[in-house]
Biopython code that builds the backbone (N, CA, C, O; Angstrom):
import numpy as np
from Bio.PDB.StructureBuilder import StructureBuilder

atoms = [
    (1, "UNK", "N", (-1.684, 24.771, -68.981)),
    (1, "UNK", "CA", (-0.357, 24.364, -69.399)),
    (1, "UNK", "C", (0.452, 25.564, -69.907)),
    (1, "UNK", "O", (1.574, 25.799, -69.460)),
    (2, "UNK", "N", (-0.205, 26.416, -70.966)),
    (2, "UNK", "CA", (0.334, 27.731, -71.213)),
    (2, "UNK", "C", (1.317, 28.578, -69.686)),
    (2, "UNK", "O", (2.499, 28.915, -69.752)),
    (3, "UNK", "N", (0.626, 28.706, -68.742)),
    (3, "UNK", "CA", (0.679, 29.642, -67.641)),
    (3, "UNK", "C", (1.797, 29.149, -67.150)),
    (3, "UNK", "O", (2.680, 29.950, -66.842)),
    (4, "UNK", "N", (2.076, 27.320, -66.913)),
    (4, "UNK", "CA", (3.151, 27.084, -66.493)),
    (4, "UNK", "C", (4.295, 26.972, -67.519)),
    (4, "UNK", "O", (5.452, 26.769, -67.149)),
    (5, "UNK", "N", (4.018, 27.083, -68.566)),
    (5, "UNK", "CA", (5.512, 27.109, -69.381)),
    (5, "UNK", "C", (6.328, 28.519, -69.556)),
    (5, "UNK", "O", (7.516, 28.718, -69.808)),
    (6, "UNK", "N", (4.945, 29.671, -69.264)),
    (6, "UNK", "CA", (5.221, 31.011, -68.799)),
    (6, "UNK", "C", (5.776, 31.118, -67.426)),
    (6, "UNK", "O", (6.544, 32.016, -67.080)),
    (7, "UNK", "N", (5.463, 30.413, -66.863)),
    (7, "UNK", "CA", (6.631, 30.481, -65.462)),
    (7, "UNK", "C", (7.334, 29.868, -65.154)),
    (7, "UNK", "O", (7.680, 30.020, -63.983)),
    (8, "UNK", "N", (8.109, 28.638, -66.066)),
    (8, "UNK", "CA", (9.176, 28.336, -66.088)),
    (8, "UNK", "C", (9.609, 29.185, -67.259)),
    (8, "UNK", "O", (10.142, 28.259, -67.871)),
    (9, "UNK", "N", (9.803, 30.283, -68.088)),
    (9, "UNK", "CA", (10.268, 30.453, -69.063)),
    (9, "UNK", "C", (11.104, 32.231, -67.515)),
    (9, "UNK", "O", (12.131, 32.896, -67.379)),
    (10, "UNK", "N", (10.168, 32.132, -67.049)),
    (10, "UNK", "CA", (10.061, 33.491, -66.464)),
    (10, "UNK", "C", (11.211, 33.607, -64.918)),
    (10, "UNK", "O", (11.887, 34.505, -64.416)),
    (11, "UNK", "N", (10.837, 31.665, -64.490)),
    (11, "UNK", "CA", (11.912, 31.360, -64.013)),
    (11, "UNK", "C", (13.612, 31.346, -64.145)),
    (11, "UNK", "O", (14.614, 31.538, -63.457)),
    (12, "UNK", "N", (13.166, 30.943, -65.662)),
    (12, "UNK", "CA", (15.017, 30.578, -66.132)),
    (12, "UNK", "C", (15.368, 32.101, -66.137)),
    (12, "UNK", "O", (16.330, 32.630, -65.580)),
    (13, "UNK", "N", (14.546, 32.599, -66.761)),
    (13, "UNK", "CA", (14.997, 33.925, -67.023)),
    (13, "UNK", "C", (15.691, 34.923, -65.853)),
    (13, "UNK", "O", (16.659, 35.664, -66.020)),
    (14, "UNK", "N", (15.058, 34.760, -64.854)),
    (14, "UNK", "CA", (15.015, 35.195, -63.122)),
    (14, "UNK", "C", (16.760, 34.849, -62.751)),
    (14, "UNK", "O", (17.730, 35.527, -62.412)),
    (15, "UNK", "N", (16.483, 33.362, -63.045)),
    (15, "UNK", "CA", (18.158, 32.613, -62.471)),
    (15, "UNK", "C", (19.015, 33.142, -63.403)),
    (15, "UNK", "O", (19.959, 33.567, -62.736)),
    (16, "UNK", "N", (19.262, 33.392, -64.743)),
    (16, "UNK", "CA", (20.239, 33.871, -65.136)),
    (16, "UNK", "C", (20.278, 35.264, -65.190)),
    (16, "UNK", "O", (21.311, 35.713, -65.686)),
    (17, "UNK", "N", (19.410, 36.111, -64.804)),
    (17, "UNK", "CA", (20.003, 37.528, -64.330)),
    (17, "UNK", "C", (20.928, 37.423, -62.788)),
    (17, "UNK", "O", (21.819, 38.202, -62.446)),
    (18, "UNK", "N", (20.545, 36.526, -62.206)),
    (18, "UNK", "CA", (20.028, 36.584, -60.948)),
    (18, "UNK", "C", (22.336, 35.850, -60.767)),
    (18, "UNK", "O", (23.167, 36.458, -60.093)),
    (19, "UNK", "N", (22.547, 34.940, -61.338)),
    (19, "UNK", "CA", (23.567, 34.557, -62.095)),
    (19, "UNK", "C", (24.565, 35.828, -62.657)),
    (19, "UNK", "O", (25.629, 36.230, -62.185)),
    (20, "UNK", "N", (24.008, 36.171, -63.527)),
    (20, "UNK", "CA", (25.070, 37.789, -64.135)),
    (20, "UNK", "C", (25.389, 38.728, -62.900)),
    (20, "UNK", "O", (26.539, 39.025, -62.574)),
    (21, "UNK", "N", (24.397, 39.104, -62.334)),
    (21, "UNK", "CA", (24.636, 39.719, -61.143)),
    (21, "UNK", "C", (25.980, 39.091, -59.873)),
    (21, "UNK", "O", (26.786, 39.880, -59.382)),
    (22, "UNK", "N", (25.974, 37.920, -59.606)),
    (22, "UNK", "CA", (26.279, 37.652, -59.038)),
    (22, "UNK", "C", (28.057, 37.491, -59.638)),
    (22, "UNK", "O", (29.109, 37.554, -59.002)),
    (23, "UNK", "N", (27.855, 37.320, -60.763)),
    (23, "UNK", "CA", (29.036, 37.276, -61.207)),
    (23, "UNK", "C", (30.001, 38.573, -61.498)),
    (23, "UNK", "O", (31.216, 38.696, -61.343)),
    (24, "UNK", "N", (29.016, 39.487, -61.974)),
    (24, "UNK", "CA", (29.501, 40.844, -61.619)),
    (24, "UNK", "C", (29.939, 41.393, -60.483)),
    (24, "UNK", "O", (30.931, 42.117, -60.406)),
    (25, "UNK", "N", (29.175, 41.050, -59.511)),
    (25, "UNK", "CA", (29.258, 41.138, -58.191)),
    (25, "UNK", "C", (30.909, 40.562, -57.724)),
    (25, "UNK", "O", (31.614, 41.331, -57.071)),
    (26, "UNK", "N", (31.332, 39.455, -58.032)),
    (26, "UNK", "CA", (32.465, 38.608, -57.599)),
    (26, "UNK", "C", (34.042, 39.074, -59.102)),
    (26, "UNK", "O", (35.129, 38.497, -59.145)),
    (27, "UNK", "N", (33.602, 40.154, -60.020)),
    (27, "UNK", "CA", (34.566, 40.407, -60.404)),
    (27, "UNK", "C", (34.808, 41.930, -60.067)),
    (27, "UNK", "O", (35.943, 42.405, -60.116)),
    (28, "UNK", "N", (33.747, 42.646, -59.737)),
    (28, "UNK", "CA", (34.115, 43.591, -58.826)),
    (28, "UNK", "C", (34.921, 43.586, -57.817)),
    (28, "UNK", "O", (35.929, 44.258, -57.599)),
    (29, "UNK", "N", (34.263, 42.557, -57.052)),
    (29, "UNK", "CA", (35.023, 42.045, -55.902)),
    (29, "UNK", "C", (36.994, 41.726, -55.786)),
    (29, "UNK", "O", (37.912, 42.219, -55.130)),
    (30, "UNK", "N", (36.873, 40.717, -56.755)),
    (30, "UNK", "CA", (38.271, 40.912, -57.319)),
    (30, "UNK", "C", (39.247, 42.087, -58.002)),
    (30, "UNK", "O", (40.371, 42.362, -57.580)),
    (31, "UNK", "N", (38.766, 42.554, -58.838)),
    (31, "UNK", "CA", (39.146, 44.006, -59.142)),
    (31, "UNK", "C", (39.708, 44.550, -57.589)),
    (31, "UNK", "O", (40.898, 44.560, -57.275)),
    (32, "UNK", "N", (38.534, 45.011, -56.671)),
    (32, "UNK", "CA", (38.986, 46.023, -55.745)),
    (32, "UNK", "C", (39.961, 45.453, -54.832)),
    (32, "UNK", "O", (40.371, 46.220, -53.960)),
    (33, "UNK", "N", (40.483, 44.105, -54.851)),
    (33, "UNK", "CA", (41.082, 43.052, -53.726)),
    (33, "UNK", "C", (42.644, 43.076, -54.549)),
    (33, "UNK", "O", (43.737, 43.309, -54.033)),
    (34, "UNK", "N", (42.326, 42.736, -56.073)),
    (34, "UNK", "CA", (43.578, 43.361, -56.623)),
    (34, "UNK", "C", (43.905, 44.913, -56.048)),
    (34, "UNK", "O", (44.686, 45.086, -55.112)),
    (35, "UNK", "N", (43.420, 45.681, -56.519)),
    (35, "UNK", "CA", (43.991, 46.947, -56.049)),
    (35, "UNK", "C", (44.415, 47.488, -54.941)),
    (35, "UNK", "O", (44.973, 48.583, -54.867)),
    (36, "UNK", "N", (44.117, 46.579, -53.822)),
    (36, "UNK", "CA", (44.222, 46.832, -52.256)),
    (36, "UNK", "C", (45.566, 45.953, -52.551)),
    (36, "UNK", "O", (46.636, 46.560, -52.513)),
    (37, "UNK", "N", (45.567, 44.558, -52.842)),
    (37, "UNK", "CA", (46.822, 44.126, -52.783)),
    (37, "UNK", "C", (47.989, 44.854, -53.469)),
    (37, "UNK", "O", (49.135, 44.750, -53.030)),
    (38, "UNK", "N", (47.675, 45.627, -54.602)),
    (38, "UNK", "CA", (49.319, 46.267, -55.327)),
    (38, "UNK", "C", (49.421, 47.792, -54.669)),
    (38, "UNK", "O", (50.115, 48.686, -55.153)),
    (39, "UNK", "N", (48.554, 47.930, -53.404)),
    (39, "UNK", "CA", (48.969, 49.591, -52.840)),
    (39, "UNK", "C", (49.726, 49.014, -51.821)),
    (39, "UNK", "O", (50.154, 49.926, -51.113)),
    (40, "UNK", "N", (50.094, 47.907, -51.411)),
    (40, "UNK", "CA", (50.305, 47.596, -50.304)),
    (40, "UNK", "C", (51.501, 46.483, -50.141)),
    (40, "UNK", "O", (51.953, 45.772, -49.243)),
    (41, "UNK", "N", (51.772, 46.769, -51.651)),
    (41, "UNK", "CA", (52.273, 46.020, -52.182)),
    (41, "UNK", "C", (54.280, 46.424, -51.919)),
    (41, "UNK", "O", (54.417, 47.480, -52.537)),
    (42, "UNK", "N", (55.385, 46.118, -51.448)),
    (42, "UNK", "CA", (56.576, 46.724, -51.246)),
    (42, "UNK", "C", (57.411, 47.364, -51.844)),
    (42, "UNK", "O", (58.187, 48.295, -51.631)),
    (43, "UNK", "N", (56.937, 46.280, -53.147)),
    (43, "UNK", "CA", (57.678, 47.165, -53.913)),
    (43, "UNK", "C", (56.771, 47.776, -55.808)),
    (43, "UNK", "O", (56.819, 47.386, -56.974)),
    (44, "UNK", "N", (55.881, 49.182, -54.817)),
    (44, "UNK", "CA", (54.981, 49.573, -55.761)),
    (44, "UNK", "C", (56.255, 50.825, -56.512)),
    (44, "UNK", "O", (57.485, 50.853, -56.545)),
    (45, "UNK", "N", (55.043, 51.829, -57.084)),
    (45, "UNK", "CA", (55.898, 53.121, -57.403)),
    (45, "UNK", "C", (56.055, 53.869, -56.403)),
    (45, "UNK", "O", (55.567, 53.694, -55.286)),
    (46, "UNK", "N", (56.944, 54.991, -56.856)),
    (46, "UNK", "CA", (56.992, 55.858, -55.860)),
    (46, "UNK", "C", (55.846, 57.149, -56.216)),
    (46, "UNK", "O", (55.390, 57.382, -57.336)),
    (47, "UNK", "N", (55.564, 57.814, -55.095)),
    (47, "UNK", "CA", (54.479, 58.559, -54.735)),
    (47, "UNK", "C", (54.886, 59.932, -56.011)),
    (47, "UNK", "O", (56.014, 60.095, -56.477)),
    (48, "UNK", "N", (53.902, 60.611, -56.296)),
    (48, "UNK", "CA", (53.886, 61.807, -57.386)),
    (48, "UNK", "C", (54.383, 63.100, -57.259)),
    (48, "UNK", "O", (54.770, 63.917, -58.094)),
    (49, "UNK", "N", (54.238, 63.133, -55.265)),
    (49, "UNK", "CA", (54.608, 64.388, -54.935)),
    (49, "UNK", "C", (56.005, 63.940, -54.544)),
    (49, "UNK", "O", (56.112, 62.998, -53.758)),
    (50, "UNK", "N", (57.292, 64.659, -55.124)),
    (50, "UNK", "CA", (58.439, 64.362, -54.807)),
    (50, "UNK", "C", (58.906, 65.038, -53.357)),
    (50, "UNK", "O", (60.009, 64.638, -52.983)),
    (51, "UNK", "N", (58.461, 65.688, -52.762)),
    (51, "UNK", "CA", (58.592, 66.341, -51.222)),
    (51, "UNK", "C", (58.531, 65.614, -50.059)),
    (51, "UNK", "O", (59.119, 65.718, -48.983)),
    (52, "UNK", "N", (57.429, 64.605, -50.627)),
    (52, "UNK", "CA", (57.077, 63.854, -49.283)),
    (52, "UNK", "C", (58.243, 62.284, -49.477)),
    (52, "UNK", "O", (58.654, 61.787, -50.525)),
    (53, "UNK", "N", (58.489, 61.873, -48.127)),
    (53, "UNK", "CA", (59.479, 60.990, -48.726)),
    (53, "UNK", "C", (58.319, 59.509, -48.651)),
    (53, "UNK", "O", (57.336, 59.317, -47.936)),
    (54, "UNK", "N", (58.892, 58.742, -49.607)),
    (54, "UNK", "CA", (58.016, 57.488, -50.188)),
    (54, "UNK", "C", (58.887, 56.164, -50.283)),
    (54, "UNK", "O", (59.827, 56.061, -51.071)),
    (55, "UNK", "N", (58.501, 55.186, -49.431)),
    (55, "UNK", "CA", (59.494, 54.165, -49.769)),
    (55, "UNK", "C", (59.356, 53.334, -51.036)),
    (55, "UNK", "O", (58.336, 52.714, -51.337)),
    (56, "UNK", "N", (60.987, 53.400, -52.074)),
    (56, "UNK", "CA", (60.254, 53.163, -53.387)),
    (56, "UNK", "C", (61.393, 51.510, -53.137)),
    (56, "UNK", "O", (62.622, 51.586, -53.116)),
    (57, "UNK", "N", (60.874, 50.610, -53.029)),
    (57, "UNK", "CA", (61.674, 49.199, -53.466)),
    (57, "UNK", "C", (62.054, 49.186, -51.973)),
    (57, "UNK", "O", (62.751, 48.278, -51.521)),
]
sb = StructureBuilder()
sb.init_structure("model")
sb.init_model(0)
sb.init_chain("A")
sb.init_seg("    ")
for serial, (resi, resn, name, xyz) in enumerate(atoms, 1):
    if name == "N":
        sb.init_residue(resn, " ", resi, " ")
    sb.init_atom(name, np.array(xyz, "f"), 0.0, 1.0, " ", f" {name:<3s}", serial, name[0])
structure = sb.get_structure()
């Protein structure tokens, strides 16, 4: 009985890393999907190097 309460203890434990990960995983995800959307975005900033021409608005 010991052995199995050690492997359900070992279980839960498994699923909620297993959980964090995944959730990390899906706000990464978002993060980089934001950032692709506001480069691409029309009306971002204008570019740093003032030489090159940049459409600003």
């Amino acid at each position: 009985m010991y052995a199995y309460e050690l492997h359900q203890l070992n279980v839960a434990e498994l699923l909620r890393t297993g959980e964090q990960q995944r959730t990390a995983h899906r706000a990464a995800l978002a993060l980089r999907a934001a950032r692709r959307a506001q480069r691409h975005d029309a009306e971002g900033r204008v570019g740093k190097n003032r030489s090159w021409f940049v459409r600003a608005a």
